[in-house]
Structures are given as C-alpha cells and as structure tokens.
C-alpha positions in Angstrom: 165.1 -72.4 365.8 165.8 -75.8 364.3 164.7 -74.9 361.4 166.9 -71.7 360.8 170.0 -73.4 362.0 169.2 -75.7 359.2 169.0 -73.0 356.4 172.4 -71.2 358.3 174.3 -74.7 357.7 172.9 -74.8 353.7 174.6 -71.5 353.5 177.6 -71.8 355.2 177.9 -75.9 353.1 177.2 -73.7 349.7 179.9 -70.9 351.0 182.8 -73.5 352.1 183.0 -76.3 349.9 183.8 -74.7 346.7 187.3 -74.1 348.0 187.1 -77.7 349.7 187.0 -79.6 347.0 189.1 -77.2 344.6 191.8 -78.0 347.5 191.0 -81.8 347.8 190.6 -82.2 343.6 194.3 -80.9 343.5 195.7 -83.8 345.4 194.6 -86.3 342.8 196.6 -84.0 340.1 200.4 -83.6 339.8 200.6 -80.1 341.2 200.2 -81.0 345.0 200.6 -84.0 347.0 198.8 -84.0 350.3 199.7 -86.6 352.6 196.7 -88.8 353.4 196.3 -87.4 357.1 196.6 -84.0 355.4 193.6 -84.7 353.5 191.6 -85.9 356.0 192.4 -83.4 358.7 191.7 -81.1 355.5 188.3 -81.8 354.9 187.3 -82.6 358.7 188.2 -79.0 359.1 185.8 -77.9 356.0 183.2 -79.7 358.1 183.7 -78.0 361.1 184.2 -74.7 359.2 180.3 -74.9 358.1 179.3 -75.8 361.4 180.7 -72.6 363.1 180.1 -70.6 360.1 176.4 -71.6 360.3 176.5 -71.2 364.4 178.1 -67.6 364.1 175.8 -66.2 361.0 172.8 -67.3 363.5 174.9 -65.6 366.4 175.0 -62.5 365.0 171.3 -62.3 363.8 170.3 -63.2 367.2 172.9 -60.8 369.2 175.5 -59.4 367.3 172.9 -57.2 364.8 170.5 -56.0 367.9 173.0 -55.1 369.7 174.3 -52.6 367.2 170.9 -51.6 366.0 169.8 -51.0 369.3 172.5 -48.9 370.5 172.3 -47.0 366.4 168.9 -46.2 367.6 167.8 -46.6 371.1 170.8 -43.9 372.2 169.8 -40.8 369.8 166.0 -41.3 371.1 167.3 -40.5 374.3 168.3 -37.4 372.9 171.8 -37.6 374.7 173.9 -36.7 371.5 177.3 -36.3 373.4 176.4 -39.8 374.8 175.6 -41.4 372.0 179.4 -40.4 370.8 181.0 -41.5 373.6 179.6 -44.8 374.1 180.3 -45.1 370.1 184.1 -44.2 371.0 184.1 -46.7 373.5 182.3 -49.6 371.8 184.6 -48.9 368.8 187.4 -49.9 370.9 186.1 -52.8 372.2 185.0 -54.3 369.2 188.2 -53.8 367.4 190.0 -55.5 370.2 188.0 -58.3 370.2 189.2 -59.6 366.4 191.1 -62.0 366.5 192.7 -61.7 363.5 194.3 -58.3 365.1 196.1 -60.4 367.4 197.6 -62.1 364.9 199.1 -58.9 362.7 200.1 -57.9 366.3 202.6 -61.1 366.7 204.2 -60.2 363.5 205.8 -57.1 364.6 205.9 -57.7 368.7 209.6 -57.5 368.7 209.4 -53.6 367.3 205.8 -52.7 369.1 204.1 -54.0 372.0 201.2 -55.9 370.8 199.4 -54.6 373.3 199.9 -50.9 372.5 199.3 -51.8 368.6 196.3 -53.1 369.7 194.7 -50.5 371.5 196.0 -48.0 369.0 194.3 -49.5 366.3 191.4 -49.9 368.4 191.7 -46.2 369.5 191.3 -45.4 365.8 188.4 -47.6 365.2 186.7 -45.8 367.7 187.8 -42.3 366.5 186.6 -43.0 362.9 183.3 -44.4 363.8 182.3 -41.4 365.6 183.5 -39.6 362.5 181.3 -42.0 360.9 178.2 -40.7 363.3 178.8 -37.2 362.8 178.5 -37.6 358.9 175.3 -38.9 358.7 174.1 -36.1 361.4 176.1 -33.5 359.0 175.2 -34.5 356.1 179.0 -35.3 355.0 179.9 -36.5 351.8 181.5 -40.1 352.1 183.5 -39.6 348.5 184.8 -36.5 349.6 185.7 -37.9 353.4 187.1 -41.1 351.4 189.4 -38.6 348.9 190.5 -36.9 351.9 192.2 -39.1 354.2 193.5 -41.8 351.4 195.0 -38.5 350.2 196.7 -38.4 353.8 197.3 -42.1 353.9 199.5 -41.7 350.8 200.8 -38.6 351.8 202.4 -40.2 354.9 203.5 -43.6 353.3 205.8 -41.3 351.4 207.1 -39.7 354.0 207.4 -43.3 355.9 209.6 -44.8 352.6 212.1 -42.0 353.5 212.6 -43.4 356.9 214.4 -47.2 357.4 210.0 -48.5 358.4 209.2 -49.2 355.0 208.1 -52.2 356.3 205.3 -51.2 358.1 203.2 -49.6 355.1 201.9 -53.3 353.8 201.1 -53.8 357.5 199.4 -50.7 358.0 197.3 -51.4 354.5 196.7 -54.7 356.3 195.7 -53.4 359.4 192.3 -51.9 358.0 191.2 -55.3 356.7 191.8 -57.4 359.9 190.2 -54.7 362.1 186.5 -55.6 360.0 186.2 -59.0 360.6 183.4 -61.3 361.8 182.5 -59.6 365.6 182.9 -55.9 364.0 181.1 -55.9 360.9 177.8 -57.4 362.3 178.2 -55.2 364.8 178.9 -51.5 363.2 176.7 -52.3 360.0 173.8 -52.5 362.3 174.9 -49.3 364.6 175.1 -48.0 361.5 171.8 -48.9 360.3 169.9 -47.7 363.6 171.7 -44.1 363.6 170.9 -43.6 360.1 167.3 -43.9 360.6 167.5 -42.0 363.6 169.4 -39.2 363.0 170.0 -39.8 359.2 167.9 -38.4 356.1 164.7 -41.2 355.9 165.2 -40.8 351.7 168.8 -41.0 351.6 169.4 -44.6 351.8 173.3 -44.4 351.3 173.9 -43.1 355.1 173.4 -46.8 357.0 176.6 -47.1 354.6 180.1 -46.4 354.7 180.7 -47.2 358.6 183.1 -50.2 357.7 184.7 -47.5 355.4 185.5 -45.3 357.5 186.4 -47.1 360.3 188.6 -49.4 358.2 190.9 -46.3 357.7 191.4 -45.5 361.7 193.5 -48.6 361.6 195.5 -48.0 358.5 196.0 -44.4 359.9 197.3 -45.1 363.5 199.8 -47.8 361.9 201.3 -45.6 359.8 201.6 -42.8 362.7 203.4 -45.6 364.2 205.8 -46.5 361.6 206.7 -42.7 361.4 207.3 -41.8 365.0 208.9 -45.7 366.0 212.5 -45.5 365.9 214.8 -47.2 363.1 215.4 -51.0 363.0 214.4 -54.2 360.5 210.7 -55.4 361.3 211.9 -59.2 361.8 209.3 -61.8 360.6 209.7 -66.1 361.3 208.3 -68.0 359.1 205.8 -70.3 361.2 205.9 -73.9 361.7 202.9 -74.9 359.0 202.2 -78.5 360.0 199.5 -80.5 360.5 201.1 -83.7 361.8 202.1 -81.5 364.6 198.7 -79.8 365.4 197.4 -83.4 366.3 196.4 -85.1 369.5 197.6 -82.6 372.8 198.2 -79.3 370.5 195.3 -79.8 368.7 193.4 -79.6 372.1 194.8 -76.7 373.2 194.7 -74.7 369.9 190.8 -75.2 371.0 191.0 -74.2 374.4 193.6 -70.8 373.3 191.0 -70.0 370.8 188.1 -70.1 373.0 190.1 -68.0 375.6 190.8 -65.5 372.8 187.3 -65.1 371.8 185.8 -65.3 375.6 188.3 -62.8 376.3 187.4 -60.3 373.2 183.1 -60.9 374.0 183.1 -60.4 377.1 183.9 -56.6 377.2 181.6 -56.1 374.6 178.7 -58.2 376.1 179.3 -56.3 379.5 179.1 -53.0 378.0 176.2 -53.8 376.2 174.1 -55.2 379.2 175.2 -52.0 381.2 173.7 -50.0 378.7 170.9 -52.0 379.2 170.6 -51.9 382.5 171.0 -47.6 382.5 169.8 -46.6 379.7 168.1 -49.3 376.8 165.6 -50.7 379.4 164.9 -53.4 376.9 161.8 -56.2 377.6 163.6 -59.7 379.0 162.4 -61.7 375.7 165.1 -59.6 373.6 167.1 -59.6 376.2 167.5 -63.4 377.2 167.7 -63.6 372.5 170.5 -61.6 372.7 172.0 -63.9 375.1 171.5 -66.6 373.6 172.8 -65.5 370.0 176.0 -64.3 372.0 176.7 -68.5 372.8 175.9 -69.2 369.5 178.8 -66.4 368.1 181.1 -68.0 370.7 180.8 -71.5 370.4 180.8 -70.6 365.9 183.7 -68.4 366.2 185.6 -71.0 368.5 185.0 -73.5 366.1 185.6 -71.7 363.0 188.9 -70.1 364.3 189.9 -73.8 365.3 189.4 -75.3 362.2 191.1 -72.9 360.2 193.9 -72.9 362.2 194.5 -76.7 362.8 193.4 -77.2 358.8 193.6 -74.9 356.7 196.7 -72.7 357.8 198.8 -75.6 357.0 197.3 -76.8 353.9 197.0 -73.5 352.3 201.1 -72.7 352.9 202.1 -76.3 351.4 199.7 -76.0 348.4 201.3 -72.5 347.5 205.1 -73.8 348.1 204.5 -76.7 346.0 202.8 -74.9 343.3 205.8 -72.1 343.3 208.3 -74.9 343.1 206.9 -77.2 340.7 204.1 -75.4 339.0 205.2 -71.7 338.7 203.6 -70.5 335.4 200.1 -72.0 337.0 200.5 -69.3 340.1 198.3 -66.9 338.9 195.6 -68.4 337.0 195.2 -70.6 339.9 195.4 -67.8 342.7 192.0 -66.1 340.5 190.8 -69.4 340.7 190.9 -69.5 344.3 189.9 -66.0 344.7 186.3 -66.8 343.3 185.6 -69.4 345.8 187.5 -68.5 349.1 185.5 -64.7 349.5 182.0 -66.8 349.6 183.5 -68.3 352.7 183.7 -65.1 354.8 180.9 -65.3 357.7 180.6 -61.3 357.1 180.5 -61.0 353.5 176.7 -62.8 354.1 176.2 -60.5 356.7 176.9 -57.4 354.4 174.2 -58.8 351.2 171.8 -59.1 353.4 172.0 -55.6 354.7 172.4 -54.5 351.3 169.2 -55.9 349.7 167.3 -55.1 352.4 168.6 -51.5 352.3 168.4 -51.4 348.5 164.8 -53.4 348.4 166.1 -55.9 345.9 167.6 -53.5 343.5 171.2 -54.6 344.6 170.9 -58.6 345.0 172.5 -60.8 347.2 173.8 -62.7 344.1 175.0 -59.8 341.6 176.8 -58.5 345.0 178.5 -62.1 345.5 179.5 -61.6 341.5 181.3 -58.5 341.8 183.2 -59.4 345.5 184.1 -62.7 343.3 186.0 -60.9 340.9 187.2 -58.1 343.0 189.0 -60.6 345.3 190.3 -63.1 342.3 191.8 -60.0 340.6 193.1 -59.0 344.2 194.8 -62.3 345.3 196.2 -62.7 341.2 197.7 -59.7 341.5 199.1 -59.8 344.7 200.8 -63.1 343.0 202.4 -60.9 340.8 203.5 -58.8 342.9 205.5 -61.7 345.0 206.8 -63.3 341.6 208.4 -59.6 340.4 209.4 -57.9 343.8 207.8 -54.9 344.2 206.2 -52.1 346.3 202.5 -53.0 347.3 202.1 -49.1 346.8 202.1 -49.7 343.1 198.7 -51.0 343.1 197.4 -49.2 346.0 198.0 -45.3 345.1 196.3 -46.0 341.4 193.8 -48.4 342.8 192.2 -46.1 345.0 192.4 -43.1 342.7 190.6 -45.5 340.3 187.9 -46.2 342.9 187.5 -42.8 344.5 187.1 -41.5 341.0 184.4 -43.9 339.8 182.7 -42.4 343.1 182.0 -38.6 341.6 180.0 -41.0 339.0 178.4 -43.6 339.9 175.4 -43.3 342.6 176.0 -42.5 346.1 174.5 -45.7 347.3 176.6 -47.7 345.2 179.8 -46.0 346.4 178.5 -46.6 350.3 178.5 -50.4 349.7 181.3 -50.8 347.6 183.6 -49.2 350.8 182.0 -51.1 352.9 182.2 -54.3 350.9 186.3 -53.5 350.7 186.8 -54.3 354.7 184.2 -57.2 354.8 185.7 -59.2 352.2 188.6 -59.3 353.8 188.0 -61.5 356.8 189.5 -64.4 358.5 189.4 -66.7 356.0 191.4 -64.3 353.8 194.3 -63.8 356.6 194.3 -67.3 357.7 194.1 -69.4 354.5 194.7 -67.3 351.8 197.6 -65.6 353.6 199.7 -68.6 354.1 199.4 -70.0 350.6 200.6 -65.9 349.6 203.7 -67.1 352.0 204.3 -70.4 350.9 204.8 -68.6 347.1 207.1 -66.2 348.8 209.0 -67.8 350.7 210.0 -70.4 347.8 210.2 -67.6 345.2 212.0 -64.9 347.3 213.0 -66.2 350.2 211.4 -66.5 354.2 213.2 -62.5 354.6 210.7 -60.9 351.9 207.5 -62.5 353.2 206.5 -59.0 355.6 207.5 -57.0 352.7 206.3 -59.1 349.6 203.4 -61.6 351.1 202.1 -58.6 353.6 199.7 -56.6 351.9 197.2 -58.8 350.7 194.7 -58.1 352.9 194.7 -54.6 351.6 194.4 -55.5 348.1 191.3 -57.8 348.8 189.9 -54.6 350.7 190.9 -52.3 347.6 189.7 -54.5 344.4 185.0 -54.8 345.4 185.9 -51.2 345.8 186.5 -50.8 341.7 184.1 -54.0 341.2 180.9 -53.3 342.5 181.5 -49.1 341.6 181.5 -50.4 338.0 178.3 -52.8 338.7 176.7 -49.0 340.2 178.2 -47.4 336.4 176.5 -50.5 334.7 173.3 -49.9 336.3 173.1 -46.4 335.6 174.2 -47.0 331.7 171.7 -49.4 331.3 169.2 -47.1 332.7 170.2 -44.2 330.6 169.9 -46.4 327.3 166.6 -47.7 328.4 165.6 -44.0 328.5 166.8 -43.0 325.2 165.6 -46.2 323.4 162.3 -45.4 325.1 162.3 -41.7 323.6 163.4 -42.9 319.9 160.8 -44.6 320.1 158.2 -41.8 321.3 159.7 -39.8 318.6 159.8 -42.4 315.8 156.3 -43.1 315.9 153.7 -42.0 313.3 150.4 -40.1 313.3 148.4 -43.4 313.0 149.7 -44.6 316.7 149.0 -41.3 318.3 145.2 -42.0 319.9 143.4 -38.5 320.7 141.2 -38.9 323.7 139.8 -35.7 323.1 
C-alpha cells in the first residue's frame, strides 16, 4: 500500500507544481507582487494539494471505481433490467449532489433559486441522462447523433432564453455541466460505465464504456436552462467575494477545514449508504472487497477534504490577485499568459488521471496517457485564452459555444467513434475543481478590473463551459490525425507494391 501511495504522490507532485512555480516565479518579476505570507500560504497549499490529490486518486481506485464497476456489472447479471435503471436514476442523483463544486454555482444565484432546488434539479438531470446513457449502449444508439440532438435543443432554448430579461443564466447553465463532472462523479460513472458496457454492451465495440460523462454533463446544462425559461424576470445579482488570504488565517482557516469536511461527509455518505445496501440486497460481495472499498472511501474523504481546503485557503485568493494585477498593470500580457496557465493548471485535475487511465486501458495503448494529456493541454489553454478575450471585448459566451460545438459535433461524422467517445468525455473531466476554484477567480480578478464587479456572472461565467467545449475539438483532431496518418501509410505502402519491378517479385511456385 506504501508503495502505491508513494507512486500516487509522484503523480499528483508532477501534476501540481507546474502551476506552483509558474505562480511563485511571477512574484520575483514585475507583473505580480505577492506579499510574503501570500507566498508562503501559496506554496504550503501546493503541498497540501499533492497530498490530497495523491490520497483521492488512491481513493477512487480503491472505492470510488468498484463501486461503479460493480454496480455497471453486477446489476445487469441479475437480469433485473428495470432495476438496474432505477438504481442508475437514483445513484445519478446522489453523486451529482455530492460535488462540491455544485454548491458553489448554487451560492451564486441563491437570491433568484433556492440552492437547494438548483441542486436537486441538476441532480435530477444527471440521473435522467445517465439512464439515457444505459439505454444507448443496450440500443445500440449513436452518441454523435444523441450529441447533435440535444446541443441542437440546448441552443434552441438559449435563444428563446435571450428573449426573456434571464440572459444571465445561459453562462451558468453552460457552467453547470462542467461542475456536475468533478472528482466524486467521474470515477464513479466512468467505471458504471465501463461495467454496463461489457455487460450489456457489444464486446467489439469498444466506444460504448464512453460517452457517460457526455451525456450526463448535458442533464445539467438542460435543467438550468428550463430554469432560466420558466423563473420569473429580475437581475441575477453576483458579490464579488472577499479574496484574502490574511483573513483565512488562524480561526477561519480552521473552520474552512471543518465546513469542507462537513460538505464532503455530507455528499459521501448517501452514496456510501446506497452502495452498501446494494450490497447487502443484492451485490453479495466477499468481505475482502468489501472492507477495500471501505477503506478507499477514507482515503477520498480525508484527499478531498484536504484538496478542497487548500484550494480554498490558497489558491482562490492568489489566483483573483494575480489576474487583477495582471489586468491593471500588465494587460497586453493577459492572454499569452492565460494559454500559459492553461497548459499546466488541466494536469492538476484529480479526474483528468482518472479518465487516461481508462482510456489506455480501453484503447490498449493506442490512445496514451501522454498524447491524451497533449491534446486536454491545448484544448484548455485555447479555452481559458479565449475566455480572456471574451472578458477584455464584452461579449456573449454563445459566440464561441454555438460554432464550437458544431465544429466538434462535425469532426464526429469523421473521425472514429472511439475517438469521439473520449473526446465528450474528456470535455466534462477537464473541467474540475481546480478549474472553478483557481482558474475561475483569476477569470474574475480580470473582469472585475477590466469591466467592472456587475459583469463578472455575465463576462467571467462561462468558463467552465469553454474548458468542457475546447478537448472536444482537440483530441477529435488527434482521432482525424490518426486516421490520416494511417491512410498515407496505406497508400505509400501500395506505391510501393505497384512500383516495384519484375526482379523483386519472388515466385514460390
């Protein structure tokens, strides 16, 4: 055990600092200035964020992953089909609940919607589109033509939604489907995913343990909107928060522990006690899994705790000032440096390691872990530089969604099915904690210097969704690459066949 936990913390050390010392090399340069207890807090945090990074990743191998796998395949063995949907719907919802970051898009718009019904909603669609997500693999169902479908919908609705005084709500409901596939959902669906494909799914059509985290990312996008449509009139109000680390020390920095590990206690236990009943009606699994799955579900609390803490005490703060300084003194250096960051911050998402594991297991090493960490690199520099842009000039985030996805669900009629799976999937997952809680802020420190605290939900929103939308055009075009390089391989192969002379022909006769 010691020695995995070891290998987890080289990962997670490899995955965090990058952006740790990008951040810390800036405060010996003219653009920032850090104070010193800034920087230190800063990089204690970084620390901290590889422990729990390392303790979660080893979490959900132990628990997070069985659990899903088991339910993906134990259920449909059972042969209780209507069952296997149910408990889908239900574990769906809990799952989706249990994000944090869900919790915090909910605070943002508590004074127009409950954040408990915005909560359950989203969750209610989570659950909705994952037994969708079942039925497709049972059906046979194209993903591409699902996909064309209901982003079809989701545009047809945001324009009925700019006629009404919610406009407001569109960046949030984009958001919404990024949040909703964090680090206790992905581990989770991926592997429900996995078993129900090889259970129910074609054994040679490797694409169908794919596209779960697709789908299930527009349940979320779908019930916000439905909610901006149907709530009555009014300004969606936003306060900028108090970014500060001098005043997360001492007392509050205790008790930002203590809320976070009530908020993650809060969102496991459902899931945990769902799970176990399963177990005890239906799974019947021997006690040595058992007593690993409860062991693994520690190890995801005590990571997540630690994680969520750090990068709220640390890097919340750090990541707003860096952005308002850089907007005030530094603006032509926004967007080169937003890439920049973009590059570093996605190998920081817990799930994202999750996801290229899957993936070249799935794939057999024909999609590596490394050209998959490429393409989400440049798919989330291009999204967080463009969503810079987009702050700077003051304009609708639908701009680059409607052409964005067209883009992507078009490279999917050409590309291979199993590259299209993964590249949906790979949209949700790289946009996870990290992404709302440090990249998010610095996107709000620009805005609110640039434009003003009132445009943040407007101009800042929406970033989420364009770190979900960008691997989705990125690794599609590593999928077109492959095949082109296959297809020239083939004809360079046959010039040759045909090119050759009479002397290099042997007759075996």
């Amino acid at each position: 055990m010691m020695k995995i936990l070891l290998t987890k913390l080289k990962e997670a050390a490899v995955s965090v600092f990058p952006v740790a010392v990008i951040v810390l090399l800036l405060n010996f340069t003219p653009l920032v200035d850090f104070t010193t207890t800034e920087a230190v807090v800063f990089a204690c945090c970084a620390l901290a964020l590889v422990v729990g990074m390392a303790l979660f990743n080893l979490g959900a191998d132990m628990a997070m992953t069985p659990m899903g796998e088991q339910v993906g395949s134990g259920l449909p063995k059972s042969g209780k089909f209507k069952l296997l949907l149910i408990i889908c719907f239900v574990m769906g919802v809990f799952v989706t609940i249990a994000e944090p970051d869900l919790s915090v898009l909910a605070s943002q718009v508590k004074e127009v919607i409950n954040g408990t019904t915005l909560i359950v909603t989203i969750g209610v669609g989570v659950g909705l589109f994952l037994v969708l997500s079942v039925l497709r693999v049972v059906f046979r169902m194209s993903l591409s033509h699902l996909m064309t479908f209901f982003y079809l919908l989701l545009f047809a609705i945001s324009a009925l939604i700019l006629e009404t005084d919610n406009a407001a709500f569109l960046p949030l409901a984009f958001d919404s489907g990024g949040v909703t596939t964090g680090p206790i959902t992905v581990p989770f669906i991926m592997a429900l995913g996995a078993g129900v494909a090889a259970a129910l799914g074609d054994k040679h059509d490797k694409e169908s343990s794919f596209g779960f985290i697709a789908l299930c990312s527009i349940g979320p996008i779908l019930a916000v909107m439905l909610l901006g449509l149907f709530a009555g009139g009014g300004d969606i109000s936003y306060q900028l928060p108090e970014y500060s680390i001098e005043n997360n020390l001492g007392l509050p920095m205790l008790e930002t522990i203590l809320h976070t590990g009530q908020e993650v206690l809060v969102a496991l236990l459902p899931i945990a006690a769902f799970f176990f009943l399963l177990q005890f009606l239906l799974l019947k699994l021997p006690k040595k899994r058992i007593l690993q799955i409860v062991v693994g579900i520690f190890y995801t609390f005590f990571g997540l705790v630690i994680f969520l803490a750090a990068v709220a005490i640390g890097f919340m703060p750090v990541g707003y000032k860096m952005g308002a300084q850089l907007a005030e003194n530094h603006p032509a250096l926004l967007v080169g440096f937003a890439f920049l960051l973009g590059l570093t911050v996605v190998l920081a998402e817990p799930a994202i390691h999750v996801l290229n594991k899957q993936v070249e297991t799935v794939t057999g090493g024909a999609v590596s872990k490394r050209s998959m960490l490429v393409a989400l690199s440049l798919g989330v520099g291009t999204a967080i530089a463009l969503s810079v842009i987009r702050v700077i000039f003051d304009f609708s985030i639908l701009y680059y969604l409607i052409p964005g996805y067209f883009i992507s669900l078009g490279l999917s009629f050409f590309v291979p099915k199993l590259y299209t799976a993964i590249a949906f999937d790979s949209g949700g997952v790289a946009s996870g904690p990290l992404t709302s809680s440090f990249i998010l802020p610095f996107l709000v420190g620009i805005c609110a210097t640039l434009q003003g605290a009132d445009k943040v939900l407007l101009d800042a929103f929406g970033l989420v969704s364009m770190v979900a939308m960008t691997p989705l055009i990125s690794i599609q075009l590593l999928g077109f690459r492959a095949v082109a390089s296959k297809k020239l391989r083939e004809q360079i192969a046959m010039r040759r066949i045909l090119g050759a002379d009479d002397k290099q022909i042997i007759d075996f006769m």
